[in-house]
N, C-alpha and C positions, 0 to 999 in steps of 0.2 A: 373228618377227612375231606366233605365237601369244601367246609372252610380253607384248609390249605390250599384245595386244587383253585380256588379263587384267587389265595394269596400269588400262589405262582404263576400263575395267569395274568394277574396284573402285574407281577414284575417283567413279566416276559416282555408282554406289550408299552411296558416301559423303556425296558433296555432297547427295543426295535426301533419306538418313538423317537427316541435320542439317535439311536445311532445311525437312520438314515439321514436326516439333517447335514450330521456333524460328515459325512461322507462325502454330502455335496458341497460342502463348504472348502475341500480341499481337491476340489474336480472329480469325486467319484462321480459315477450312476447311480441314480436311484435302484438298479438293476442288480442284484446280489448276487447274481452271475456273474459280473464284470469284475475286470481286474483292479482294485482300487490305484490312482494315479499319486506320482511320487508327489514328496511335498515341495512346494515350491521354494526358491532361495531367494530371498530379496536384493537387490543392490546394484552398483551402474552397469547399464550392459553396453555404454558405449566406448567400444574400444579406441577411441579419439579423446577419452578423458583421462583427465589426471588420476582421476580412481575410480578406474576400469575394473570391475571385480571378473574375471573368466569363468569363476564358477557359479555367477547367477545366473539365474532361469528366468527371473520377474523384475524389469525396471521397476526401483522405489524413487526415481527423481534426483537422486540424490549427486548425478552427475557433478564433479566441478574443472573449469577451464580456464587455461590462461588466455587473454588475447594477443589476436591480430593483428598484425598491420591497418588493418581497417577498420578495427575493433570489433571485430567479431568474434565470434566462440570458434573454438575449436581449432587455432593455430597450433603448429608443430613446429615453425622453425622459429621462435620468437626469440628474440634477444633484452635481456633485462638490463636497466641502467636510466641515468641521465637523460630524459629527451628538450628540454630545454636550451634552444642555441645561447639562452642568456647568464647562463647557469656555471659556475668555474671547472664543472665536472662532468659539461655537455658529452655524451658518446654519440659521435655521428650513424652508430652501427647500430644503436638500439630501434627496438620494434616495439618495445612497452615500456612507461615510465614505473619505476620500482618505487617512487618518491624518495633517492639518494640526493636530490638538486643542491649544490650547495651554491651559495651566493655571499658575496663583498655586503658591506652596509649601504645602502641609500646611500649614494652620497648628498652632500649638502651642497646646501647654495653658496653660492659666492658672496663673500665677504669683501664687497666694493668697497666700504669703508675703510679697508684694510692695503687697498692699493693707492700708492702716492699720485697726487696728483686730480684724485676724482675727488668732483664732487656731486652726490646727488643733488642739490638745489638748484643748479644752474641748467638743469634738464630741464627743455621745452617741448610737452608733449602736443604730440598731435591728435588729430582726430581719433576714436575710437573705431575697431575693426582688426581683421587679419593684415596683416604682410607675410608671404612666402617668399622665400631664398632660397637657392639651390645653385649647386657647381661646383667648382677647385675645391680638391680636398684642403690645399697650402691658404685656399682665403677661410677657410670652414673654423676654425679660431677665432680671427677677429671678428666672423660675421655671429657666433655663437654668442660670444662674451657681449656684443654688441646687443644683440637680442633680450639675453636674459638680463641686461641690464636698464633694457629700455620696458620691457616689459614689468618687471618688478616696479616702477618708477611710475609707470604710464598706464593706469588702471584703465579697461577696458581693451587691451591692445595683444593679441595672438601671435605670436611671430615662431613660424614652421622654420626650420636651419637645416636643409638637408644637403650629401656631398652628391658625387655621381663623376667630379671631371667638371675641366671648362668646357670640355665639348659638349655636355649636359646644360653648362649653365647657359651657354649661346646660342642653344637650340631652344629652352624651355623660356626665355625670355623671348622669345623668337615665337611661340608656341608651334614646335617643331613637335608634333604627335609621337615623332620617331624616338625623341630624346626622353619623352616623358609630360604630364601635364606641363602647362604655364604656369609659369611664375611670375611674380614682380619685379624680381629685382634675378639676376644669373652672375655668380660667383665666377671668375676668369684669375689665371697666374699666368695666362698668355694674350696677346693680341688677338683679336679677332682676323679670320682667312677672308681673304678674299671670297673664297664660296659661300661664306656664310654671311656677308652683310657689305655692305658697301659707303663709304663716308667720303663727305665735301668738305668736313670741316677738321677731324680728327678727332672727335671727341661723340659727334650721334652718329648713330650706323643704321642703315637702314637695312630689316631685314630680307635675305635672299632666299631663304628654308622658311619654311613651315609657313605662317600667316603673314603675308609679306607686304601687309597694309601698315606692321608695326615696328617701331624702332627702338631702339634705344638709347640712353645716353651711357658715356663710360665715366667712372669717376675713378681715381687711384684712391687705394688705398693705406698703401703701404709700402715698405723694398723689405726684400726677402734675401736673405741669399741660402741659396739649393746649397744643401749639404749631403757632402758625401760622410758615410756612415758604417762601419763597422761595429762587429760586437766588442765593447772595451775586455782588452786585456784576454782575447783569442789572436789566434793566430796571424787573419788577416790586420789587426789592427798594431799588431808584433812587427808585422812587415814593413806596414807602412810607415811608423813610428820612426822604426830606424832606418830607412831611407830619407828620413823627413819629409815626407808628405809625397803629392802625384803630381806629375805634370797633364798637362791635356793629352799629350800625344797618350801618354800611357794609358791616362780615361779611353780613349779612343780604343786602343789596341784591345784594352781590357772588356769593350762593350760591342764592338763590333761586329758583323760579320764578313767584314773583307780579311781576304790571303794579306799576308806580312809584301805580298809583292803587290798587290792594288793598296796597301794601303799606300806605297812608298811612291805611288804612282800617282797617288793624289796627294803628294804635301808632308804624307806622315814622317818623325824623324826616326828613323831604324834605332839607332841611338836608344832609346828608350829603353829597349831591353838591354842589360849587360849581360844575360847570360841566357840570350836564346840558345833554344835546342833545332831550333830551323823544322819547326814542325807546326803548319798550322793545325794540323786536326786538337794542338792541345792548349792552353792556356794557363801554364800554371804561374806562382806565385814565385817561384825559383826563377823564372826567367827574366823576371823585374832586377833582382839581385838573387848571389848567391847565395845570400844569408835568410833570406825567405824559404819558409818550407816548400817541401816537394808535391805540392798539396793541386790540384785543379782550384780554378778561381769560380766559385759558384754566385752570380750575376741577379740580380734583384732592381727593382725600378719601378715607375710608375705604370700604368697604363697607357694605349694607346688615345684613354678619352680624356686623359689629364692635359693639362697646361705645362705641367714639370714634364711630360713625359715631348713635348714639342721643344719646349724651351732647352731640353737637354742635350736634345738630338741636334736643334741646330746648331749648337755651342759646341759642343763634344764630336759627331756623328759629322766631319764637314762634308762630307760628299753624298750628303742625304738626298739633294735633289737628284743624284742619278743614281739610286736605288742603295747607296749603303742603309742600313739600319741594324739594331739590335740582336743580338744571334742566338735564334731562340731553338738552333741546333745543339749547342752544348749539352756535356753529358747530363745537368739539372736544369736543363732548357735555361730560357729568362722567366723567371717570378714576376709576376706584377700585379698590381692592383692597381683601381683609383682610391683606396683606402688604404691610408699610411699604418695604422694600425697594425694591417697585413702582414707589410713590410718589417714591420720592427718585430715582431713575433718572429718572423724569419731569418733577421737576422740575430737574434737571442739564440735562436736554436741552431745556425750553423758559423762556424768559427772561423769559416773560411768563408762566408758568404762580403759582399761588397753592395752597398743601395744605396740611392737618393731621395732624399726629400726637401719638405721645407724647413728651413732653419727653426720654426716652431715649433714641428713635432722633434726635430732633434734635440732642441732647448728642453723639451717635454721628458727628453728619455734620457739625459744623458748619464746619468747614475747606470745606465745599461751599456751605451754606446758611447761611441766615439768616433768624431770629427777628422776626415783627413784634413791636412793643409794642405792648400794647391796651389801650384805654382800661376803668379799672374802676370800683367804686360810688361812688368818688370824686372821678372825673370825670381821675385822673391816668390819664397814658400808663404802662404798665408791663412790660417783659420779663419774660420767664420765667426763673426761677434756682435754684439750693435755696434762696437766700433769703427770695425775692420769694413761694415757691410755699408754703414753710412756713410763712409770717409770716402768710399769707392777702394780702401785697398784690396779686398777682397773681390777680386776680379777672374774672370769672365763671367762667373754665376752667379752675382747680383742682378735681380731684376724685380720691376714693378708688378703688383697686381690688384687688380682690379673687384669694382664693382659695377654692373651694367642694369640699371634702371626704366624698364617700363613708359616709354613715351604715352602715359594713357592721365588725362585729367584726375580721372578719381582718382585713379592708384597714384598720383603725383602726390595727393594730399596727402597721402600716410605716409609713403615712403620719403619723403622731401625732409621732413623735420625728423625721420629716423635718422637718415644719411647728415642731417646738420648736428644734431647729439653727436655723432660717429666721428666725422670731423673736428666736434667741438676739441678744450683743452681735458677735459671729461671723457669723449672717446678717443683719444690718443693717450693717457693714461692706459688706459687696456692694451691698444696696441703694445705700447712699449715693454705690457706685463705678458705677452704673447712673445716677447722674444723678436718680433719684426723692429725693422725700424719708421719709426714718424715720419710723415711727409711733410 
């Protein structure tokens, strides 16, 4: 009997041994009077997470979250998609990339060998080092192809091509802080302003903005002739088709923002329209002719920092200097850019829109767009061509554009024998594979 009462005695004090331990391990008291505590639930207790569990008691870490804006944890309004502006599936609205990005192939190099006329051997390179360019989107072609072919040729030789506007390139050659660094060399599709430089001789200008100990020389490049542009085979290019082409007056009417009675007050021909509605608040396509749709004329252009966007206004716009300009109250305001790019996206996408450019990026697109004819001193309808542009028939919108060069020693040394390649019979090949015409 004694033996049993040992055995039970040591079981007792065994099951005791154990089971206060195991008591505490789940938040009880050592206290056997106490209420033992529930058992715990593991899992996310943040209710900001993707798996927020409600009925745990005990964070296990196991939190997960999308990001932020800023990329932090714990966004709630995030939008998935594209964040890549380079990307063919860019979503301006996205707040996290989901890695959807799709992208075109690398494109390849230019195959100079393959354009008439060039030849690599007859490049004379210059010294080794950068040249930077910058300005006119319409010179931003010949100054690129020009580059990358001087470059590929010319070992040791950097050359930066970027656009912004003439008004960029005649400030930045200028080192006009306002417009952007200095450059070498500043791209123009217009004459230099008066406010911006000053010339004795026609050809170096000295500058009157930014550092104004520096000048520059102007060299032509090319003739351009600005094309007017529609999306082919929409509406607005329906119109103009069968009208055969535009006159200025009608350019005018059509870009304006004078009343039909200022314009007629300055020169304009009423005549233009055959079938106004005697309403300026409106501009539609029906008022050109009856056979044009009933549609609003939706207005596209360059910017105000461009060369095209001067050159047009003063050709087009004649009463600029007493405050006509572009009428950027219409119901799709004026569209503009100094990137032609813009433009042509824009007019792809609206059927009724109307834009200008340079004859290059039109040469560029025109499997998209299409060319009006415009009437010129002659009173003929005229498209734009190398032929039409060189010949002069394609008039009032032919004009020259430039390149404005760096009055500085060293930077003479590289850019001298760039601009002599560019000239050569080697760089007018390119030009004339740009769609401009040779000077």
């Amino acid at each position: 009997m004694k033996l049993l009462n040992d055995k039970l005695k040591f079981w007792i004090m065994t099951v005791l041994m154990l089971t206060v331990p195991l008591a505490g391990c789940v938040g009880g008291s050592d206290d056997s009077d106490d209420e033992p505590a529930p058992i715990d639930i593991m899992g996310c207790m943040d209710d900001a997470a993707n798996n927020y569990d409600p009925s745990a008691t005990s964070d296990d870490g196991s939190c997960t979250y999308d990001t932020d804006n800023g990329g932090n944890n714990g966004g709630t309004d995030d939008v998935m998609g594209c964040m890549d502006s380079n990307a063919n599936n860019y979503d301006s609205v996205a707040t996290v990339d989901d890695g959807s990005c799709e992208y075109d192939e690398e494109p390849t190099s230019t195959d100079f060998d393959g354009i008439a006329g060039f030849d690599a051997s007859s490049i004379q390179c210059g010294p080794t080092g950068d040249i930077s360019i910058a300005g006119s989107s319409t010179v931003f072609p010949v100054a690129n192809l020009w580059a990358e072919a001087y470059q590929k040729y010319c070992n040791g030789v950097a050359i930066t091509v970027e656009g912004g506007g003439s008004g960029a390139g005649a400030g930045r050659v200028c080192a006009n802080s306002e417009k952007g660094t200095p450059v070498d060399i500043g791209d123009m599709s217009r004459g230099w302003k008066s406010s911006e430089a000053s010339t004795d001789d026609g050809f170096t200008y000295d500058c009157l903005k930014g550092d104004t100990s520096r000048s520059a020389i102007q060299i032509d490049v090319a003739i351009d002739g600005l094309s007017v542009v529609m999306k082919k085979g929409g509406a607005a290019d329906t119109c103009v088709s069968g009208m055969g082409g535009l006159t200025v007056d009608q350019l005018r009417w059509i870009y304006s923002d004078y009343t039909a009675a200022e314009l007629t007050a300055t020169g304009w021909d009423a005549n233009a329209l055959s079938n106004s509605d005697n309403n300026d608040a409106t501009h539609l396509w029906s008022e050109l002719d009856a056979s044009c749709p009933n549609a609003e004329i939706k207005i596209s252009g360059a910017d105000s920092e461009s060369g095209t966007y001067e050159y047009f206004m003063e050709t087009v716009l004649s009463d600029h200097d007493n405050g006509e300009a572009f009428d950027a109250n219409r119901p799709d305001g004026y569209t503009n850019s100094a990137e032609d790019e813009v433009i042509v996206n824009y007019l792809e996408s609206n059927e009724e829109a109307i834009g200008y450019f340079g004859y290059a990026y039109y040469d560029a697109n025109k499997d998209a767009l299409s060319a009006a004819a415009v009437e010129n001193s002659d009173g003929e309808m005229v498209h734009p061509d190398t032929e039409t542009v060189g010949n002069g028939d394609y008039n009032p919108l032919a004009r020259r554009i430039y390149m404005n060069l760096h009055v500085d020693a060293q930077a003479l040394q590289k850019t001298r024998p760039f601009l002599a390649f560019g000239l050569s019979d080697s760089g007018s090949a390119l030009v004339a594979s740009t769609g401009y015409v040779v000077i």
